[in-house]
C-alpha positions in Angstrom: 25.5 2.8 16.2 28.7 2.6 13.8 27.7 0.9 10.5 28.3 -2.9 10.6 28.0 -3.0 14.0 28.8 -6.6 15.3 26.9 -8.1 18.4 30.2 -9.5 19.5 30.5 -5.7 21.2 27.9 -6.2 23.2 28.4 -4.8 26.9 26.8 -3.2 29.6 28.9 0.2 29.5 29.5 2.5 33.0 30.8 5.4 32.2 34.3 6.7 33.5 37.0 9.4 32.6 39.4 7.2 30.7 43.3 8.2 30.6 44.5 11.4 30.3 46.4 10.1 26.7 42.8 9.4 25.2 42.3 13.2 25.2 44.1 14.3 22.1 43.9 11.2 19.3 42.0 11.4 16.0 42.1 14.8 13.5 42.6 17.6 14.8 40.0 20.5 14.6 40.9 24.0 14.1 39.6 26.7 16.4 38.1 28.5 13.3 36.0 25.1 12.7 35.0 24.7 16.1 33.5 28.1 16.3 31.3 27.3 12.5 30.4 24.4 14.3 28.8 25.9 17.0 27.3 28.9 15.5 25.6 25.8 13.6 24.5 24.5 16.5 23.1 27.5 18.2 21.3 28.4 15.0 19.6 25.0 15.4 19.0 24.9 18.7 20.7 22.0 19.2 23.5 21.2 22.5 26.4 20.2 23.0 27.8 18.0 26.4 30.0 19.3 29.0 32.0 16.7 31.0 32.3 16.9 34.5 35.0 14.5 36.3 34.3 13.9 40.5 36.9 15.6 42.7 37.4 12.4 44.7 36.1 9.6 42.3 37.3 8.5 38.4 33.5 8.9 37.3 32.7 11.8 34.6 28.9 12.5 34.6 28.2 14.6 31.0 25.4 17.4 30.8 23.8 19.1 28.3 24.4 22.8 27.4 23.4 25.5 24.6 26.3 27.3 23.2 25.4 31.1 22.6 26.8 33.0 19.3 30.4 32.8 18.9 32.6 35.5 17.0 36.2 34.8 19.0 38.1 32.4 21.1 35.4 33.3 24.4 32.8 31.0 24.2 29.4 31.0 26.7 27.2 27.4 27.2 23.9 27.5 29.2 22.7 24.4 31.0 20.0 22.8 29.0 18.0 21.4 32.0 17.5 24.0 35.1 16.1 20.5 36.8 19.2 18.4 36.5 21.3 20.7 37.8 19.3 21.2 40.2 20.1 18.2 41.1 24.0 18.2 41.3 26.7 19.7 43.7 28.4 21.4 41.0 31.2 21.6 43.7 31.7 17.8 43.7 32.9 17.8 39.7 35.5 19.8 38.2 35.3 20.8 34.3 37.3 18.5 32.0 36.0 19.4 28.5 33.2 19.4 26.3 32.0 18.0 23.0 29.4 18.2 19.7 28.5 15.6 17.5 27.1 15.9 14.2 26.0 12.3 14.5 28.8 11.3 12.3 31.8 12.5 14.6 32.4 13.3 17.7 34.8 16.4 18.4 36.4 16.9 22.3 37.4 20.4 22.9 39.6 21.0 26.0 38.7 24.3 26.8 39.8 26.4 29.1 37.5 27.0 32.2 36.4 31.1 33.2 33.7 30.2 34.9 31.1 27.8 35.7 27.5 28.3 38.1 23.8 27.3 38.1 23.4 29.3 35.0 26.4 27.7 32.8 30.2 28.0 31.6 32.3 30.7 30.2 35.3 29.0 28.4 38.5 29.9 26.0 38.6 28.0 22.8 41.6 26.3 22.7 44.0 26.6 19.2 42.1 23.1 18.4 39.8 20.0 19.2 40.1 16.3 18.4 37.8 14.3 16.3 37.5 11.3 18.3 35.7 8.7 16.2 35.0 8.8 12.6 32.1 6.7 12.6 30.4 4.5 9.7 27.2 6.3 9.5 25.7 9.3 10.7 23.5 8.8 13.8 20.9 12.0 13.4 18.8 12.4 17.0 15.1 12.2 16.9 11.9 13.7 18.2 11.3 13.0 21.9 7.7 12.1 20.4 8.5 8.6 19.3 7.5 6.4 21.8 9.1 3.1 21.8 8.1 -0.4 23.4 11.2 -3.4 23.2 9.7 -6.8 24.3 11.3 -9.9 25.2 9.7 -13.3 26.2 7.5 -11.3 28.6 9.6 -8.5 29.6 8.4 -5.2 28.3 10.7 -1.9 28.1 9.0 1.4 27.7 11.4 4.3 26.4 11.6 6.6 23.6 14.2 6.9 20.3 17.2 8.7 20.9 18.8 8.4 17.4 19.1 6.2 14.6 20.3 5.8 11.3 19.6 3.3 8.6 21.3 0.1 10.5 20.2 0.8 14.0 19.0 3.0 16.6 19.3 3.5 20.1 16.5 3.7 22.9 17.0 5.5 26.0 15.1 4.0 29.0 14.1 6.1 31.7 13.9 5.2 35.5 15.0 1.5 34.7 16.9 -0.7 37.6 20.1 -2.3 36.9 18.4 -5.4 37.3 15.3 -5.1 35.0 18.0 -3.9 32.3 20.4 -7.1 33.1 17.2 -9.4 33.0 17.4 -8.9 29.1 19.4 -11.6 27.4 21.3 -9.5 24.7 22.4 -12.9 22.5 18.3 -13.6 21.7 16.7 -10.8 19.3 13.8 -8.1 20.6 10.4 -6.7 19.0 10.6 -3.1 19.1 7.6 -1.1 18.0 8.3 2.8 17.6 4.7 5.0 17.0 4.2 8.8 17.2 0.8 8.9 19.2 -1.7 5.9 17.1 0.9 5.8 14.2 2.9 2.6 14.4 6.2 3.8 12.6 8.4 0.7 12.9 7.6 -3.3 14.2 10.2 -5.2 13.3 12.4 -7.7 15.4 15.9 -6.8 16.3 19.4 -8.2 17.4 20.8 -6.1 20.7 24.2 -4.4 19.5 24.7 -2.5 22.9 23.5 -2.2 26.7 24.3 0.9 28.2 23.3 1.6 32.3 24.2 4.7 33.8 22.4 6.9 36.4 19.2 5.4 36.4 19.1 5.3 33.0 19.5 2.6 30.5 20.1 2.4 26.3 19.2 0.0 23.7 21.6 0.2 20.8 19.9 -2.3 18.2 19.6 -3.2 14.6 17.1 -5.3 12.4 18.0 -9.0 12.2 18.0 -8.7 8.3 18.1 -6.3 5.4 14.9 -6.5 4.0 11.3 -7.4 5.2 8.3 -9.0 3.5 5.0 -7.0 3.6 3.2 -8.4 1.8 2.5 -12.3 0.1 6.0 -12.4 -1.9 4.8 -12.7 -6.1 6.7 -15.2 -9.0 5.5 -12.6 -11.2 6.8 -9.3 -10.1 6.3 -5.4 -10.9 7.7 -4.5 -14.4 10.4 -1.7 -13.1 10.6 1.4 -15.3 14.2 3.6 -15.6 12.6 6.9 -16.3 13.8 9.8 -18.1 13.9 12.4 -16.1 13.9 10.3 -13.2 11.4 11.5 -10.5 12.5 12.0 -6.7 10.6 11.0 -3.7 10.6 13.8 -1.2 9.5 13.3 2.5 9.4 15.0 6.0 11.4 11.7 8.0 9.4 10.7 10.7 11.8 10.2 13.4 13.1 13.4 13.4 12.7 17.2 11.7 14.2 16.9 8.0 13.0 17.1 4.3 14.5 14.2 2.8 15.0 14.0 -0.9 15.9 10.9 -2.8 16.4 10.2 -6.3 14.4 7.0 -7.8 17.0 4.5 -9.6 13.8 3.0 -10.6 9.7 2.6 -10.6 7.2 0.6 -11.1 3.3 0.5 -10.0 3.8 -0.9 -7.3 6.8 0.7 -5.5 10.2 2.4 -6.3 13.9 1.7 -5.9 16.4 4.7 -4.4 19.8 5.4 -3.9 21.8 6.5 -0.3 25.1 7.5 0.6 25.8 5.0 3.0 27.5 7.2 5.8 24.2 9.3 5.3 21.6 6.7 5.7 18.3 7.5 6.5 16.1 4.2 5.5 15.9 1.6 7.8 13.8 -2.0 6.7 10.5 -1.9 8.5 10.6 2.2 8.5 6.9 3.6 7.4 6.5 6.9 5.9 3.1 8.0 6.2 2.9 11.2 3.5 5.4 10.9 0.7 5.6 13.0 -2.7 6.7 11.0 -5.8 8.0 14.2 -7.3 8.3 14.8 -11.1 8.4 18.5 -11.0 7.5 21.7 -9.4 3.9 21.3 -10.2 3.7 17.6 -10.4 3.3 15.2 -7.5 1.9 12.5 -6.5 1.0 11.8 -3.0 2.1 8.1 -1.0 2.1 6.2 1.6 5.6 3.9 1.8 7.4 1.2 3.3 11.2 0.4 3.5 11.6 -2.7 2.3 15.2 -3.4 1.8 18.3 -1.5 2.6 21.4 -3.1 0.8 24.8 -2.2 -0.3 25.5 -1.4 -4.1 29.3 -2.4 -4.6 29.8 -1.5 -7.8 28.9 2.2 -6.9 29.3 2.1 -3.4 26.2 2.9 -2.2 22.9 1.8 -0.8 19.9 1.0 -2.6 16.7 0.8 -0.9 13.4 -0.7 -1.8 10.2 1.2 -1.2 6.9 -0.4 -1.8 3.3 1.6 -1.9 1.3 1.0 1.1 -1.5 3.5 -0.2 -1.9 5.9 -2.9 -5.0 7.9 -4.0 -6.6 6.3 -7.1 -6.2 9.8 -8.7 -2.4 9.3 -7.9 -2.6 5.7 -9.1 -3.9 6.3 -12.9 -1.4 9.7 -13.1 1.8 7.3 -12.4 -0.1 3.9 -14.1 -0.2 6.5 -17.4 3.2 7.1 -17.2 4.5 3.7 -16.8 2.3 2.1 -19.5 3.6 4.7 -21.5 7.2 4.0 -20.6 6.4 0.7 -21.7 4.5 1.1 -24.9 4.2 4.6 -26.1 0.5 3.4 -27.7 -0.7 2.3 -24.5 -3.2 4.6 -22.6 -4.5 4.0 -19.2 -6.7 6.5 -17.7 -6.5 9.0 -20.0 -9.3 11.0 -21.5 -11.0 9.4 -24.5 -12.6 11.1 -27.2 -16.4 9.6 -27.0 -17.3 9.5 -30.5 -13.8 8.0 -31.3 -14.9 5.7 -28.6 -18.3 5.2 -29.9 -16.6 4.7 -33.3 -14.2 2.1 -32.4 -17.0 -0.6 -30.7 -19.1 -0.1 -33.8 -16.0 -0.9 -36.1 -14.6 -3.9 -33.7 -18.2 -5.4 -33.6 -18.3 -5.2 -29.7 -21.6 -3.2 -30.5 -23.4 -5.4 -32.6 -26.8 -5.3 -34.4 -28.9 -7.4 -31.7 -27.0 -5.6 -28.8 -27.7 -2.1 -30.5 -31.2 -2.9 -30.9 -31.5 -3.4 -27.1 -29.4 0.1 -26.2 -30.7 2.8 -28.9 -33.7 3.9 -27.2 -31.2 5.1 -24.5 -27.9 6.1 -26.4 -28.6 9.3 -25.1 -28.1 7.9 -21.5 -24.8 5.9 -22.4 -23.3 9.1 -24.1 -23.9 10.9 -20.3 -22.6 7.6 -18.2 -19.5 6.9 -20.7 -18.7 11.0 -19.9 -18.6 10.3 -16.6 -17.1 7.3 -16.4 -14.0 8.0 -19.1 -13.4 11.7 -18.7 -14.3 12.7 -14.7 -11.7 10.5 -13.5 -13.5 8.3 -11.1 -12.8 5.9 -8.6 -14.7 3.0 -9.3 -13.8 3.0 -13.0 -11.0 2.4 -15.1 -10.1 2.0 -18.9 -6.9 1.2 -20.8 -6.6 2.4 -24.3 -4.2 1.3 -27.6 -3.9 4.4 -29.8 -1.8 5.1 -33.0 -1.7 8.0 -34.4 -5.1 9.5 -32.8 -6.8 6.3 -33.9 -7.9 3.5 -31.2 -7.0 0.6 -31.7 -7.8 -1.7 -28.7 -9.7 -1.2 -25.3 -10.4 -2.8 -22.0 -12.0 -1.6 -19.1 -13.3 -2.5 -15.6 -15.2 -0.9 -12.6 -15.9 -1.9 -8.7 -19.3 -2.8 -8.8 -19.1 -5.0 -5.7 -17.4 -3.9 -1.8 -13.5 -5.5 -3.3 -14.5 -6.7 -7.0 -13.9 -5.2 -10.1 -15.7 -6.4 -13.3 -13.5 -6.4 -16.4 -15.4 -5.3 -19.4 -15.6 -4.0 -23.0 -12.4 -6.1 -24.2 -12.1 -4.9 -28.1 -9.2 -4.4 -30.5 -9.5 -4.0 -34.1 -8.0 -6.8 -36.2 -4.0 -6.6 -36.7 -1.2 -8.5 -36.4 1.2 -5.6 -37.0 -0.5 -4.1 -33.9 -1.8 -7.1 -31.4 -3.7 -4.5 -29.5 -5.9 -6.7 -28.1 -3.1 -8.6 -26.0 -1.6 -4.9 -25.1 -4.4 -4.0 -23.8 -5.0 -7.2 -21.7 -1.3 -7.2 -21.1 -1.4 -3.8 -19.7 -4.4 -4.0 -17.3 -3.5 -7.1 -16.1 -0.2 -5.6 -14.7 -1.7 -2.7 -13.6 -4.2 -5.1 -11.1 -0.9 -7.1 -10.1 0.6 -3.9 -8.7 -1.8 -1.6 -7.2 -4.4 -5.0 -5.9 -2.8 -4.5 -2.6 -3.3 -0.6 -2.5 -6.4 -0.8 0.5 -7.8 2.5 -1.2 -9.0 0.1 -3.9 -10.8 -2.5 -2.6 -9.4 -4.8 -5.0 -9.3 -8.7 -3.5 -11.1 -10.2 -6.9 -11.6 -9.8 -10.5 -14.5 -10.8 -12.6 -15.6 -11.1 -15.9 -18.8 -12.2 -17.4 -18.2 -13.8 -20.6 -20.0 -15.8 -23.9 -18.8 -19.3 -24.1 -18.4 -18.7 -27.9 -15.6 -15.9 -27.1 -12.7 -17.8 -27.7 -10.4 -15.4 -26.0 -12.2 -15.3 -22.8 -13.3 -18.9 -22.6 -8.8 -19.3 -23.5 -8.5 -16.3 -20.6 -10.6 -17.4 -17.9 -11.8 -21.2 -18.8 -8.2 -21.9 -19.1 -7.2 -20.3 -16.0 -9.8 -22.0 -13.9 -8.3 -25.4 -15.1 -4.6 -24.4 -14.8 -4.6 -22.9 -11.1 -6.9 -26.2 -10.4 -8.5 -24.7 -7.4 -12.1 -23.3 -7.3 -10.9 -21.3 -4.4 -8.2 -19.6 -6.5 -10.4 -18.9 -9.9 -13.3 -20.2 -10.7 -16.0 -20.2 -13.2 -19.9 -20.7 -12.9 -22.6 -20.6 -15.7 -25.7 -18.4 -16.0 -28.9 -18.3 -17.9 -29.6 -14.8 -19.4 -32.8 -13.6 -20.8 -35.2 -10.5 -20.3 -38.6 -10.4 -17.9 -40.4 -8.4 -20.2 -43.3 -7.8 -17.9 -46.5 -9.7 -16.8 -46.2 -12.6 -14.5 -49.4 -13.7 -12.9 -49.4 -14.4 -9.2 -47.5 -17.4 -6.8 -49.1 -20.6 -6.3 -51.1 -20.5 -2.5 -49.1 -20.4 0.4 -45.8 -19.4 -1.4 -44.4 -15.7 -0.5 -41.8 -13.2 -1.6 -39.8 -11.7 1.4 -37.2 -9.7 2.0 -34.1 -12.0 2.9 -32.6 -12.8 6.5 -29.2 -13.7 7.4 -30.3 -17.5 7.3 -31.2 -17.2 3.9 -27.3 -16.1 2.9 -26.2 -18.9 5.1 -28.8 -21.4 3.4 -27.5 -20.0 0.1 -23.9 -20.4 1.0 -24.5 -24.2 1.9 -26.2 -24.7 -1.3 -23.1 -23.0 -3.4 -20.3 -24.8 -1.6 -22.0 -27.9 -2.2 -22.7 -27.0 -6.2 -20.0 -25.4 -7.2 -17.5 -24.3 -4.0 -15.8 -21.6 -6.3 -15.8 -17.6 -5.6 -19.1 -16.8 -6.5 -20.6 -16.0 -3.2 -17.4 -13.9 -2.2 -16.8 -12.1 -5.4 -20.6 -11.1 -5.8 -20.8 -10.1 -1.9 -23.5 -12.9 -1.7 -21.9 -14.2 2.1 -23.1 -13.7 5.5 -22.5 -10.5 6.8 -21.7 -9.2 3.0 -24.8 -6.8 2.9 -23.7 -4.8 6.1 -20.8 -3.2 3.4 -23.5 -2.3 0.7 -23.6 1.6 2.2 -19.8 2.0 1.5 -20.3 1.6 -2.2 -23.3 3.1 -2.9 -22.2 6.4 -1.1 -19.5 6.0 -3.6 -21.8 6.0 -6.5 -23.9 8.5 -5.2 -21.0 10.7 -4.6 -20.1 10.1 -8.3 -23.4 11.3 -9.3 -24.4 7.3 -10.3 -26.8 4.9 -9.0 -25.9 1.7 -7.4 -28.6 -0.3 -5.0 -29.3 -3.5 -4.1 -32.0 -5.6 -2.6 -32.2 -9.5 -1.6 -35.5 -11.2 -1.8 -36.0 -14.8 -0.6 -38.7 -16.9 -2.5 -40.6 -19.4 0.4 -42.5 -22.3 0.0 -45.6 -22.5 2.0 -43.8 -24.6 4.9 -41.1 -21.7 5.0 -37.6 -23.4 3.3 -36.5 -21.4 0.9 -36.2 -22.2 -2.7 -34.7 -19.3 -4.5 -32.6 -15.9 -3.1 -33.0 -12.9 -5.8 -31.1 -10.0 -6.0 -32.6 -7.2 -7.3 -29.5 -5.1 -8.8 -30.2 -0.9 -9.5 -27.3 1.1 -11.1 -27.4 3.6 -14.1 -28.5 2.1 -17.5 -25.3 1.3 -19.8 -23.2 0.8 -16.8 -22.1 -2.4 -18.5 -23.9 -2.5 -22.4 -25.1 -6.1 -21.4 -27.0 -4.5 -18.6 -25.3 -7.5 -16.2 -25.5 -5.0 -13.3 -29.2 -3.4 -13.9 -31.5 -6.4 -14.1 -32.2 -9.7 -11.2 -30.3 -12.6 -10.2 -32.0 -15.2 -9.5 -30.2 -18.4 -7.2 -32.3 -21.4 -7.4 -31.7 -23.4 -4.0 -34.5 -25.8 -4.1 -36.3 -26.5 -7.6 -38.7 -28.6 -6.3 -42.0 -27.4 -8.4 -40.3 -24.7 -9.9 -41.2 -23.2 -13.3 -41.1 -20.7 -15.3 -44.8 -19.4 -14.6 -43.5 -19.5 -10.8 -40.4 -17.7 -12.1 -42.3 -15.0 -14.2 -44.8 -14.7 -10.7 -41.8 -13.6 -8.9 -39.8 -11.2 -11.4 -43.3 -9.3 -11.8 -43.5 -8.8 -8.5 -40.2 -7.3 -8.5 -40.9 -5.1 -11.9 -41.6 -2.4 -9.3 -37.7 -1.7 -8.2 -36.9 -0.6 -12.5 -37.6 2.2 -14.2 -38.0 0.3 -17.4 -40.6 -2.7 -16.6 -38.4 -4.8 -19.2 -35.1 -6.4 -17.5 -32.2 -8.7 -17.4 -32.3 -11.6 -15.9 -29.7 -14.0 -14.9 -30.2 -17.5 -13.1 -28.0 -19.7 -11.4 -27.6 -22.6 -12.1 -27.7 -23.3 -15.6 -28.4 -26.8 -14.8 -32.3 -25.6 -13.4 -33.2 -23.7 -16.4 -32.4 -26.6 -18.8 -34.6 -29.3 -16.1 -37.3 -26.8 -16.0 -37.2 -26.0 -19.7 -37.4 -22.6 -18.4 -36.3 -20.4 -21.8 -33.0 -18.1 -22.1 -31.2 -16.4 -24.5 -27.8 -17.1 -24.2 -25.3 -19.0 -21.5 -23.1 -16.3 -19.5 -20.2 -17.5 -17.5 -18.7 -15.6 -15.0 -15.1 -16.1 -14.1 -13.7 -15.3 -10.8 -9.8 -14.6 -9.7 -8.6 -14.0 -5.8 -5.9 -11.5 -6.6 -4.2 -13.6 -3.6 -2.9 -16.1 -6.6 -2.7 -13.2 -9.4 1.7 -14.6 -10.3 -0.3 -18.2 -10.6 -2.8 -16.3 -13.1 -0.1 -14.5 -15.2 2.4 -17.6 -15.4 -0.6 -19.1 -16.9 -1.1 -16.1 -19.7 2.5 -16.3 -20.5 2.1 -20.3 -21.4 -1.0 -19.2 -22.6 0.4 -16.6 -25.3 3.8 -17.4 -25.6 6.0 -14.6 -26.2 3.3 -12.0 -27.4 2.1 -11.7 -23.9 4.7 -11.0 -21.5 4.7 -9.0 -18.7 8.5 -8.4 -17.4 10.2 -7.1 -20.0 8.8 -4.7 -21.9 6.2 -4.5 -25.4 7.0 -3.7 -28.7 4.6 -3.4 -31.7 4.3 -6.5 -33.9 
């Protein structure tokens, strides 16, 4: 598997002795280094190979053997396999020589025989060996666990890896005919998937270097058709990579075969790291996952990964490899430790994740305004309530929250946060800065977060496919962030926005007209709802609130998440019937802790008018009474789609909330926007300064 292989060298190799003047060319190897070299081997338990030539016929067959401890020039090999020499007439082959590999060269030693029997060999070292090839790159030999399937235009080989390195491997195939093996046409390329029991390691398609047959056996020597593979949806607006100081390592047991590998990071980013091999050393092949990786900063300090090879290229100007590695999974505790560093990296002012002061906290959304007289009004009663949920939420660290903060000298200055409230949305909230154009903390802070979604969105320990934000139509930021958006990307299915009524039920009601009922829903309901939506709207609404078919069967997941947290988080879906049985209106009836957002978006009903057909608001106030029993409090939010039925029905609100959905799918379409958006005060590759 030399480096730079070429599939021009492809043959079907059967083996023979060669000439007698092939023996002694390459380096020569000193006795004393032969005998290091096997004392290495024994203390490894490794082999080497004894070659046998036929008394009557040019054919060599070569057999495994462990050396014991050598001190002198007498050296003693035992047959590796009882079984396959078992199956030999020793008498039939004379001894010719032997030889070790390190994977990197191969060194013939033409011993001298003593003796040779079912047991093994005694032999005399001769003054030197020959290294006989020097190859490219190391081939290291791998565990006999790693099963490995090659598949070509119907024709399935089972084997397992022999070696590898990081531009090829080799399969051994047991039991295979000559004719199954020739049946493979060696100029089109193979799949080859390599697992270890359920874990699929490697599944990438590869170019045939090498055919080997011999004994019943066969070999695959083969190598990925390119240097780099694509996991995942390739991004215009890419991870904002950090040269850290000190640089961390990466650190790994290798998968294929029984080594801690350690790896310096040229550089990092959220999303995945860049690292640098010696290429006659190479360990990383594209396509390669590493199921338990340590991104190591010290002794004490590591954070725990699942990773990808990505890419496996030559640096010329040092002369070495450098190979991409992108984050398949990372704990979310592991995601805001190495998010807080890299925001840091990149503004020193920039916090994300980090414990908050609460009264500083407190402080700050007083002094922005984000808290303001009418919104106070409505939370006082239960401050007590929001100082216990903000504790919980900024300072335990946990997974369905997360906040970004812009602090200068122990004084906040900006703040954005979001939470999963739905099975793969997060709700971005509580965007405040204070006012400062030496500072711009406000588009720090957006700046910040937003990169942090764009790399870790694709983490599947988040549950991240959509963002949301509800949003006043008089916030000129948001209506710039999100209105803007939605007519940029010019695709409801990429963002969209939809507009809400919001007021409060505050109790009393009445009861329905005759004949009209308030059930629990049914699957047909969703559907019915769905029809309605697509038809209205046909934005992201129904996925990013989990309002689809089938969307209510995730609703455990998340709440056992919350509950685990020590939070509430319920809901219910109740269909409003008219007395023939179509439904007019789908409610749902959403429970979570009280200050979750300060708006009380997520503690309070929404209500989706399908059919307004003598709907009013006494009809309305009817069915939010009945549901009064699900709160605490029998005063609650209330928000009803669409707008357009609360102004026909003159049916009283107090403001207009529009909620603004992104698929994190078109996330580089999003942030190409905010760039246009806010020129050069908002840019995400290189890196923020103050002012």
């Amino acid at each position: 598997m030399e480096h730079g292989a070429d599939s021009k060298s492809l043959r079907i190799v059967k083996p023979d002795c060669g000439s007698e003047k092939d023996d002694h060319t390459g380096a020569m190897v000193k006795r004393e280094q032969i005998i290091n070299a096997v004392n290495r081997i024994n203390f490894h338990n490794g082999r080497v190979f004894v070659t046998l030539k036929h008394r009557r016929f040019n054919s060599c067959i070569n057999i495994a053997a462990r050396p014991l401890p050598c001190r002198d020039e007498n050296l003693g090999l035992q047959w590796s396999s009882q079984e396959e020499i078992g199956r030999r007439q020793l008498s039939n082959y004379e001894f010719r020589d032997f030889f070790y590999t390190d994977g990197l060269k191969k060194v013939q030693v033409a011993a001298e025989l003593l003796r040779i029997d079912d047991e093994g060999l005694s032999l005399r070292l001769p003054e030197a060996g020959y290294d006989l090839n020097q190859r490219g790159c190391r081939r290291f030999g791998c565990y006999e666990a790693i099963r490995a399937q090659v598949v070509q235009s119907g024709l399935a080989l089972q084997g397992w890896l022999a070696d590898f390195n990081g531009y090829a491997l080799a399969v051994k195939l047991s039991g295979i005919s000559p004719e199954v093996l020739e049946s493979l046409n060696p100029e089109s390329p193979v799949n080859v998937l390599l697992r270890e029991g359920d874990e699929v390691l490697l599944a990438e398609t590869c170019r045939v270097i090498r055919l080997t047959q011999e004994q019943g056996d066969g070999s695959l020597v083969l190598a990925p058709q390119t240097g780099q593979i694509s996991r995942f949806k390739s991004k215009e607006m890419r991870s904002v990579r950090q040269h850290l100081q000190p640089q961390p390592d990466i650190e790994f047991d290798h998968p294929f075969f029984p080594r801690r590998v350690f790896l310096r990071a040229v550089d990092i980013s959220g999303a995945g790291l860049a690292v640098e091999e010696e290429p006659a050393h190479s360990l990383l092949m594209p396509g390669l996952v590493i199921p338990r990786a340590s991104i190591t900063f010290s002794q004490n300090f590591k954070i725990d990964c699942r990773v990808q090879v990505l890419s496996n290229r030559p640096d010329k100007g040092k002369k070495t490899q450098i190979c991409g590695l992108v984050f398949l999974d990372m704990d979310v505790a592991g995601q805001m430790q190495l998010a807080t560093i890299l925001s840091q990296a990149q503004n020193e002012h920039s916090y994300l994740g980090v414990k908050v002061d609460l009264d500083d906290l407190w402080d700050f959304f007083f002094e922005t305004g984000f808290i303001y007289p009418e919104k106070y009004s409505s939370i006082q009663e239960q401050r007590e309530k929001f100082k216990k949920l903000y504790s919980r939420l900024y300072n335990d660290g946990p997974k369905i929250s997360r906040h970004l903060i812009y602090r200068d000298r122990g004084v906040i200055l900006g703040h954005v946060s979001m939470f999963r409230y739905y099975y793969q949305t997060w709700l971005l909230h509580h965007h405040a800065a204070v006012r400062s154009n030496q500072h711009k903390a406000g588009l720090v802070v957006m700046d910040h977060i937003l990169r942090h979604i764009n790399e870790v969105h694709q983490l599947s320990s988040n549950r991240m496919r959509y963002i949301a934000c509800y949003f006043r139509p008089n916030n000129r930021f948001a209506s710039k962030v999100f209105g803007g958006s939605v007519r940029a990307l010019n695709n409801p299915r990429h963002c969209s926005q939809d507009e809400f009524a919001y007021f409060h039920h505050h109790g009393g009601g009445g009861e329905l007209p005759a004949g009209w009922r308030l059930e629990e829903s049914g699957i047909d309901d969703l559907v019915t709802l769905e029809y309605f939506y697509r038809e209205i709207s046909g934005g992201l609404l129904l996925e990013g609130l989990d309002l689809c078919p089938g969307g209510s069967e995730r609703e455990a997941e998340i709440n056992d998440e919350y509950q685990r947290l020590g939070l509430r988080r319920q809901r219910r879906f109740f269909s409003l019937r008219r007395p023939e049985g179509s439904l007019a209106a789908l409610l749902v009836v959403n429970i979570s802790d009280v200050g979750l957002n300060l708006s009380d978006l997520t503690n309070g009903v929404q209500v989706m008018v399908i059919d307004d057909r003598d709907f009013s608001m006494q009809m309305l106030n009817a069915t939010l009474h009945k549901l009064a029993g699900c709160f605490e409090n029998p005063e609650f939010s209330v928000l009803l789609f669409p707008l357009a039925c609360a102004e026909a029905k003159k049916i009283p609100y107090d403001k207009v909330y529009q909620l603004g959905i992104l698929d994190l799918n078109y996330i580089s379409e999003y942030l190409k926007f905010m760039e246009g958006l806010m020129g050069s005060s908002l840019r995400l590759k290189p890196p923020l300064t103050d002012g």
